[in-house]
C-alpha positions as CSV (number, residue, x, y, z in Angstrom):
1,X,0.0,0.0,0.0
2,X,1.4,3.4,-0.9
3,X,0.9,6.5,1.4
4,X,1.3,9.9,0.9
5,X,4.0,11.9,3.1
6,X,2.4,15.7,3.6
7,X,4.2,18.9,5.3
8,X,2.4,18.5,8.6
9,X,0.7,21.4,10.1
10,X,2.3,24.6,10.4
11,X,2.8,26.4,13.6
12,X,0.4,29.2,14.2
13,X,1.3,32.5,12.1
14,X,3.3,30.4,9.8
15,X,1.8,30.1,6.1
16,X,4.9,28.1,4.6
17,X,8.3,26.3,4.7
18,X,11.2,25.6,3.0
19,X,12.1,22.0,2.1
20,X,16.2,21.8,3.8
21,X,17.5,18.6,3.3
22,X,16.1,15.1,2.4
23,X,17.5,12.4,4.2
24,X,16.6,9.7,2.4
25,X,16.5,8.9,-1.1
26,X,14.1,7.0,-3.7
27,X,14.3,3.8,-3.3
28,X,15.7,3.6,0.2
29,X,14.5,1.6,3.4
30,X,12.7,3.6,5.7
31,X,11.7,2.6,9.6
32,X,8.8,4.1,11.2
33,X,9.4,7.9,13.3
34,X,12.8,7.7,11.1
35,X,13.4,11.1,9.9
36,X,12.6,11.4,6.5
37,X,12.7,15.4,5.6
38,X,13.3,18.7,7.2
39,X,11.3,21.7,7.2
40,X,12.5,25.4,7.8
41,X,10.0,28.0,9.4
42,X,11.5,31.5,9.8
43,X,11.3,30.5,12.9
44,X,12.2,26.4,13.9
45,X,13.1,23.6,11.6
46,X,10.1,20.7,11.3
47,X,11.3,17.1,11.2
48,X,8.6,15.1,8.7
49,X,8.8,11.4,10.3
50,X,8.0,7.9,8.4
51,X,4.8,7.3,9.2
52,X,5.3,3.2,8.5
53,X,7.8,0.6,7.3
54,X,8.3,0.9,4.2
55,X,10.4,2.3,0.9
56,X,11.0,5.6,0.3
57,X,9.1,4.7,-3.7
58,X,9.2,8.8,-5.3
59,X,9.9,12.0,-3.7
60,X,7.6,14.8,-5.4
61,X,9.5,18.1,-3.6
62,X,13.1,18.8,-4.3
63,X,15.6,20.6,-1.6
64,X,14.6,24.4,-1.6
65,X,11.5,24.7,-2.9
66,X,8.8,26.1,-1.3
67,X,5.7,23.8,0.8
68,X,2.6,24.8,2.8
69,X,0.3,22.5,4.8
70,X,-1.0,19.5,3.0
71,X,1.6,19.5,0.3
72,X,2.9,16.1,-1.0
73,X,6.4,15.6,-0.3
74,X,6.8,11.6,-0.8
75,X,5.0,8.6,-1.5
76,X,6.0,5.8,1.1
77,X,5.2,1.9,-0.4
78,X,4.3,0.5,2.8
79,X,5.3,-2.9,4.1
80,X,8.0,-6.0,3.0
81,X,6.4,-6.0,-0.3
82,X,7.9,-2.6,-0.4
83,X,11.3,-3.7,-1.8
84,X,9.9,-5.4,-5.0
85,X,8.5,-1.7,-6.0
86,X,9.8,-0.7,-8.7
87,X,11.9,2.9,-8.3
88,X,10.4,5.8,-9.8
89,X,12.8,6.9,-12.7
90,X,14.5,3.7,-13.2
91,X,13.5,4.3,-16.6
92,X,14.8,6.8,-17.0
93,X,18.3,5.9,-14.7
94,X,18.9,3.2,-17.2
95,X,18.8,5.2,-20.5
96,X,21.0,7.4,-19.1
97,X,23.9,5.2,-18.0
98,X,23.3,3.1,-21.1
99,X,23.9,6.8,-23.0
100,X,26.6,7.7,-20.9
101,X,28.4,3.9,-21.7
102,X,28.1,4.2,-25.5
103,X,29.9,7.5,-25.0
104,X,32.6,6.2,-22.9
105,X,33.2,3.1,-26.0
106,X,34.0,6.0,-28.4
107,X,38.1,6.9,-28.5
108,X,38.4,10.3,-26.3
109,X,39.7,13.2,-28.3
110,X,40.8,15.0,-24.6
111,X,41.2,18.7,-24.0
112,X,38.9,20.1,-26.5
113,X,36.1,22.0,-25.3
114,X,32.4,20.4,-26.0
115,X,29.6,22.1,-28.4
116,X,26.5,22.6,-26.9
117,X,24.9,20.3,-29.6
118,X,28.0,17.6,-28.4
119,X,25.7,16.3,-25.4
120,X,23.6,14.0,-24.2
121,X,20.2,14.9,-22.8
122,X,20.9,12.8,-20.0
123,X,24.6,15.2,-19.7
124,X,22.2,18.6,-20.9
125,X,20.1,18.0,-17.4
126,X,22.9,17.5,-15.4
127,X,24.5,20.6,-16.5
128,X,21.3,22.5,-15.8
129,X,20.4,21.4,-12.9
130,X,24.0,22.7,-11.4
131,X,23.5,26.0,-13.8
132,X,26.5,24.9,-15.6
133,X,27.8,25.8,-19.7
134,X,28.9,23.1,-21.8
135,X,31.7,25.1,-22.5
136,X,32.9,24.9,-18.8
137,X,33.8,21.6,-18.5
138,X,36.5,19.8,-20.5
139,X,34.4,16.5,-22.8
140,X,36.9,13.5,-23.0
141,X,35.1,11.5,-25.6
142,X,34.9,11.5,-29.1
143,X,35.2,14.9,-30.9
144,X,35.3,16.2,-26.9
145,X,31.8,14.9,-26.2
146,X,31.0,15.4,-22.5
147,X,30.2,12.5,-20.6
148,X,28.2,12.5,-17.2
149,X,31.6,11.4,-15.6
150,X,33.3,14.5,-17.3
151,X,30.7,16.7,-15.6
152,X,30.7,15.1,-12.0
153,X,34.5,15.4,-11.8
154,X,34.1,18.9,-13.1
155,X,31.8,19.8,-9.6
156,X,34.1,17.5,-7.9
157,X,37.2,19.5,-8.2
158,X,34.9,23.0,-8.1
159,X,33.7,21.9,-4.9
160,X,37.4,21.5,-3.2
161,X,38.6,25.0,-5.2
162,X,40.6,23.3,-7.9
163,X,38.5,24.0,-10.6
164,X,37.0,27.3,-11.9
165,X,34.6,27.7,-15.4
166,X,37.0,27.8,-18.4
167,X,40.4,27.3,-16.6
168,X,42.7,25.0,-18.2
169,X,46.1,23.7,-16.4
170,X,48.9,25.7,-16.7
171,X,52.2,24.7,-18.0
172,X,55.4,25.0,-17.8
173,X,56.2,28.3,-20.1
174,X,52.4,29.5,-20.3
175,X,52.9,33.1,-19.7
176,X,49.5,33.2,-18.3
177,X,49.7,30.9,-15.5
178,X,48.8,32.6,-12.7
179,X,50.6,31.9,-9.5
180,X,48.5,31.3,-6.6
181,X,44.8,30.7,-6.0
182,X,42.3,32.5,-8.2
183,X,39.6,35.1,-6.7
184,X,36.6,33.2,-6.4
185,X,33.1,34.2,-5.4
186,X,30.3,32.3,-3.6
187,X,26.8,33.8,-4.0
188,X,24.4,31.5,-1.0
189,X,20.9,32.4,-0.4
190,X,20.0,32.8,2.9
191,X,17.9,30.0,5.2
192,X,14.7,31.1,6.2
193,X,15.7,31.4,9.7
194,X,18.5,34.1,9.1
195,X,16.0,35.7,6.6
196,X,14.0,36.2,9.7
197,X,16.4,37.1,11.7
198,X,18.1,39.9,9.2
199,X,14.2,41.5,9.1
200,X,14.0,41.2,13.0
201,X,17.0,43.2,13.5
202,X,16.3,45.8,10.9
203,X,12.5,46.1,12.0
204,X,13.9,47.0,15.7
205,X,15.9,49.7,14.1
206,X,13.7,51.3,12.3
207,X,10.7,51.0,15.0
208,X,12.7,51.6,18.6
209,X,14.6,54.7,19.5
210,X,17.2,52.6,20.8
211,X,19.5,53.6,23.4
212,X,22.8,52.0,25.5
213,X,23.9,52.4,28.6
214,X,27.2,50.7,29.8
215,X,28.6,49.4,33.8
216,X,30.8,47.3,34.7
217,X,30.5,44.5,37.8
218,X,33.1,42.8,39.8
219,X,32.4,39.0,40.0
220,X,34.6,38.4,43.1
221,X,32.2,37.7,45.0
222,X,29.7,35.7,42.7
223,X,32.8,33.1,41.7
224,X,33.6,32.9,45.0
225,X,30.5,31.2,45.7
226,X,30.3,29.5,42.4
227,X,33.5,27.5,43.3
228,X,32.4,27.2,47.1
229,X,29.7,25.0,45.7
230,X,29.8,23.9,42.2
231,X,30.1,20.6,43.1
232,X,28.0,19.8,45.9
233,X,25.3,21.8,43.7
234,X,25.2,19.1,40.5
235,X,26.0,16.3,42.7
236,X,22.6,17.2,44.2
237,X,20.9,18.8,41.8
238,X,22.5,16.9,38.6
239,X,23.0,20.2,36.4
240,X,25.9,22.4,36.6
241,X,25.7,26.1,38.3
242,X,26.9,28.8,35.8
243,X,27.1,32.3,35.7
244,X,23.1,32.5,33.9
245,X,21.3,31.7,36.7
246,X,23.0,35.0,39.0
247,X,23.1,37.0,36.1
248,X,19.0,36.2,35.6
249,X,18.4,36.3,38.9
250,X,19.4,39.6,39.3
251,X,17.6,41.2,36.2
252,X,14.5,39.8,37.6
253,X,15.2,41.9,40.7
254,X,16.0,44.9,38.3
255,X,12.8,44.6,36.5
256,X,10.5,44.2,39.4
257,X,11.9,47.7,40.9
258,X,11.6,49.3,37.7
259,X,8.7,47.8,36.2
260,X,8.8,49.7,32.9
261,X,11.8,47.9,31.7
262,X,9.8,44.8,31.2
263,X,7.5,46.2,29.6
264,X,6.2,46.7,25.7
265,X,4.6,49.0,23.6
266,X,1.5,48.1,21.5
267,X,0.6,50.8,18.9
268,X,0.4,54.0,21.8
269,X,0.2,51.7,24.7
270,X,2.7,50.3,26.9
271,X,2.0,46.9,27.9
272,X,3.0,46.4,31.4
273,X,3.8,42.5,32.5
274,X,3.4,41.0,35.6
275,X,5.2,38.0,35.0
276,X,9.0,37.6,34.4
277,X,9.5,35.0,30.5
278,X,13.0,35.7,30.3
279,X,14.8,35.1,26.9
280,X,18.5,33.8,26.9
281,X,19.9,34.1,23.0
282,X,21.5,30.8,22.1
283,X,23.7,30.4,18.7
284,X,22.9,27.4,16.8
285,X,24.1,26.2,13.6
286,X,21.4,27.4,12.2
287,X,21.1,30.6,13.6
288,X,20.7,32.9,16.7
289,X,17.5,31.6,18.6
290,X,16.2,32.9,21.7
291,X,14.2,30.3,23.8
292,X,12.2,32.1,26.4
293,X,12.2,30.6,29.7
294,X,9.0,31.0,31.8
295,X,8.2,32.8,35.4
296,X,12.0,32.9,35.9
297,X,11.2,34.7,39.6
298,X,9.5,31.5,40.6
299,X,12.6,29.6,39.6
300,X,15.2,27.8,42.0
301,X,18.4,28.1,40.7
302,X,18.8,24.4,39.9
303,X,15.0,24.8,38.1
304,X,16.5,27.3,35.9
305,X,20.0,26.0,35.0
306,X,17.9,22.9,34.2
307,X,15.6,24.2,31.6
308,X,18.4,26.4,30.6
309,X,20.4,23.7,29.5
310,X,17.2,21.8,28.3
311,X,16.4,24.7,25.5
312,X,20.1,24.9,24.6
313,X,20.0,21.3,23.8
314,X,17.0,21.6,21.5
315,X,17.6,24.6,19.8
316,X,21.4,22.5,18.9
317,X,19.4,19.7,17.5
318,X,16.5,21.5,16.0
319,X,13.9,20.3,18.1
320,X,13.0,23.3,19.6
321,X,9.1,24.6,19.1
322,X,7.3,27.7,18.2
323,X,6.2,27.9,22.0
324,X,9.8,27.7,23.1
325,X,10.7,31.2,21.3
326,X,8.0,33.3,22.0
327,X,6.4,35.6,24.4
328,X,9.6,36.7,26.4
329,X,9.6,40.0,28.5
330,X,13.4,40.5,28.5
331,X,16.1,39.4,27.1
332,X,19.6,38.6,27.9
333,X,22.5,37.8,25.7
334,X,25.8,36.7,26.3
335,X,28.9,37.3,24.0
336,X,31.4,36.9,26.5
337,X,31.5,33.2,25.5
338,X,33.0,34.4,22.0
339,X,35.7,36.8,23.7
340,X,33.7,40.2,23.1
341,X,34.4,42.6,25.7
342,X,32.0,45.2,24.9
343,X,28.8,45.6,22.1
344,X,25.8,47.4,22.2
345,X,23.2,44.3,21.6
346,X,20.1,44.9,19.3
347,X,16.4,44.7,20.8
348,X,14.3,41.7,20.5
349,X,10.9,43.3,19.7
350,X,8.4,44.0,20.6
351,X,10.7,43.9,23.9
352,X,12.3,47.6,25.4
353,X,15.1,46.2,26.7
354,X,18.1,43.6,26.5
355,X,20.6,42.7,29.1
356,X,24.5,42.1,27.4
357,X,26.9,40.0,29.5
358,X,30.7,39.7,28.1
359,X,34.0,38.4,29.2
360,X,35.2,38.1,32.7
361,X,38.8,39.7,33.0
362,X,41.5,39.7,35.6
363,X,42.2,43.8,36.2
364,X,43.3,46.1,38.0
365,X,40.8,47.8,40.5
366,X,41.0,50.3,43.5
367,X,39.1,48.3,46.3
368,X,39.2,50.4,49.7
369,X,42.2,53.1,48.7
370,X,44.4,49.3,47.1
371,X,45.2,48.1,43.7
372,X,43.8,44.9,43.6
373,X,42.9,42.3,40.8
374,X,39.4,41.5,40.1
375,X,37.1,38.9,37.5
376,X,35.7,42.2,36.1
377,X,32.4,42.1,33.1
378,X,31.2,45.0,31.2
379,X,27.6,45.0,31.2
380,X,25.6,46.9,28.5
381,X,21.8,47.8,28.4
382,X,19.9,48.4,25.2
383,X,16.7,49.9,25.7
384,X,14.1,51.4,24.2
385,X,13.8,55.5,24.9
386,X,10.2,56.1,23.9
387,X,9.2,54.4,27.3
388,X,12.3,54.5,29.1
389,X,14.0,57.0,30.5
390,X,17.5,57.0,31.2
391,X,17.6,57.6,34.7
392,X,15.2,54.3,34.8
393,X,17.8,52.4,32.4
394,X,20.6,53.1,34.2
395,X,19.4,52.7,38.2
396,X,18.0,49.2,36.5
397,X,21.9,48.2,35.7
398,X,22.9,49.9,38.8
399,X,20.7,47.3,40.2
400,X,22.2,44.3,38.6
401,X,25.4,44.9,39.6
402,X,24.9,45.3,43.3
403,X,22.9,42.1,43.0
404,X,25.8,40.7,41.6
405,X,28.8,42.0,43.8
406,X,26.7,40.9,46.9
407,X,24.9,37.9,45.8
408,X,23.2,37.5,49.7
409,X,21.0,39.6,48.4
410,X,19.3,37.6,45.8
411,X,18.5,35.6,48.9
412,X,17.1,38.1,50.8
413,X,15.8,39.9,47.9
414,X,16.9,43.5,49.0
């Protein structure tokens, strides 16, 4: 029995998706829940599982084009009878290694550039399909036809850089041999996801007046207590304590003195939120996402580095849902993991503000009237002026970092 494979239902405010990657092919063996297909959202990559046993018999969308719910993707011939289905194209396979074996029995005439009219269809459609000109590759059968094998060692050696449209060898004596490697270009359309992302960042631009103020907090204290108890704290708890969990803690102290802060605005209303979503941006390999993690004053430490490392996880392996990156009051970056010092992060809209953490440094610092060396961070607030003030922006980082330099009183909450 043979069953369709359709783009499963869209998250909400999603209207299509773009087809990534398949990971199977026609003809293969497929298990049931084995992933068959990725889908790209602008905001999280779908995986499209197997619904049966079966073999993969024809696949109807090809990598990059573009689906919507309902769409066919694959037909899937279900069951052990599977594997006596004939393979879509075999056809068509056949006539074109047949075609590409009469042309290999004709004497090569190597090194002479192939005529248009000099090729196979079977050779024609492989050359479009890589947007490719007869005249770029080098034909070494008869009269310089092009074979298919001629073309795929052609992409073969493009792909590792050794190979470029029209070049030819140089030799000993040829005046124009160039030394060197040649200036090359790449031209790579964007994923969906860093579509979205570009338009985010542009959109907060062009919408916020946006606004940074700059402190700086010594972490004496806080890794003090860090390495007090780092280990005690995952032997007990089974997750490791890092620097997140202070550093949230004591934005969610910030924003319930200054309230505005975690708020929005909605057309000429700001949007006041009782509750405290905090988003931590995450890089993945597929882009900058920001998984929101929820009521983060109601949160132990433990209960936050846990679901902290939980999202990280699933925004690595692509798991990670529509409801996982939405809805955040605040947002918190961290670029001190790549060595950045200092930046002026972009808002997250429709947010009004962003906390930016960055590397810890060993300096120099007058403690009590005495040069000492402290585990100093630059902190930076981006926030948005048409509803907060500066006074407001900066007593809110002021905030953070007494927080910080005396963590007792995230305990006491004072």
């Amino acid at each position: 029995m043979s069953i369709e494979i359709k783009v499963p239902v869209l998250p909400e405010s999603v209207t299509d998706a773009t087809l990534v990657a398949w990971h199977k092919k026609a003809g293969d063996h497929v298990s049931r829940d084995e992933n068959l297909v990725d889908l790209e959202t602008d905001k999280v990559v779908l995986e499209v599982p197997a619904p049966a046993d079966g073999v993969l018999q024809e696949i109807k969308v090809e990598d990059g084009a573009t689906v919507t719910a309902g769409d066919v993707l694959a037909v899937l011939a279900e069951g052990e009878g599977a594997a006596q289905a004939a393979e879509p194209g075999q056809g068509e396979k056949d006539a074109e290694e047949a075609d590409e074996a009469a042309e290999q029995k004709l004497p090569a005439d190597k090194g002479r550039p192939a005529k248009a009219g000099k090729t196979s269809p079977a050779v024609r459609r492989l050359l479009e399909e890589h947007d490719l000109e007869a005249a770029m590759v080098t034909g070494t059968g008869k009269d310089g036809r092009i074979t298919k094998s001629d073309v795929m060692s052609f992409l073969k050696g493009d792909e590792r850089g050794e190979v470029t449209p029209g070049d030819h060898a140089p030799t000993v004596g040829d005046e124009e041999a160039v030394v060197g490697l040649e200036r090359t270009e790449q031209r790579v359309p964007m994923t969906r996801l860093r579509a979205r992302i570009a338009e985010r960042m542009v959109d907060a631009q062009q919408s916020a007046a946006m606004l940074t103020t700059f402190n700086e907090v010594d972490l004496t204290e806080v890794m003090a207590l860090r390495s007090r108890y780092k280990d005690s704290f995952e032997k007990q708890h089974g997750v490791r304590l890092g620097f997140m969990s202070f550093f949230a803690k004591a934005a969610v102290e910030g924003l319930k003195k200054f309230p505005v802060v975690n708020a929005s605005v909605e057309d000429n209303d700001i949007v006041y939120h009782n509750y405290y979503d905090i988003g931590i941006a995450v890089s993945s390999e597929r882009g900058l996402m920001v998984p929101v993690l929820r009521d983060v004053d109601q949160m132990s430490f433990a209960r936050f580095e846990a679901e902290l490392s939980a999202m990280a996880t699933k925004a690595q392996d692509g798991s990670i849902g529509m409801d996982d990156l939405t809805g955040g009051t605040f947002t918190i970056t961290n670029g001190g993991i790549f060595g950045s010092m200092m930046s002026t992060p972009i808002l997250n809209p429709p947010q009004s503000a962003i906390l930016g953490m960055h590397n810890i440094q060993q300096r120099p610092m007058v403690v009590d009237g005495e040069i000492k060396v402290r585990p100093m961070m630059y902190l930076a607030v981006t926030y948005d002026h048409r509803i907060i003030d500066g006074r407001e922006a900066v007593q809110f980082l002021v905030t953070i970092k007494e927080q910080l330099e005396d963590p007792g009183r995230l305990l006491l909450q004072v």
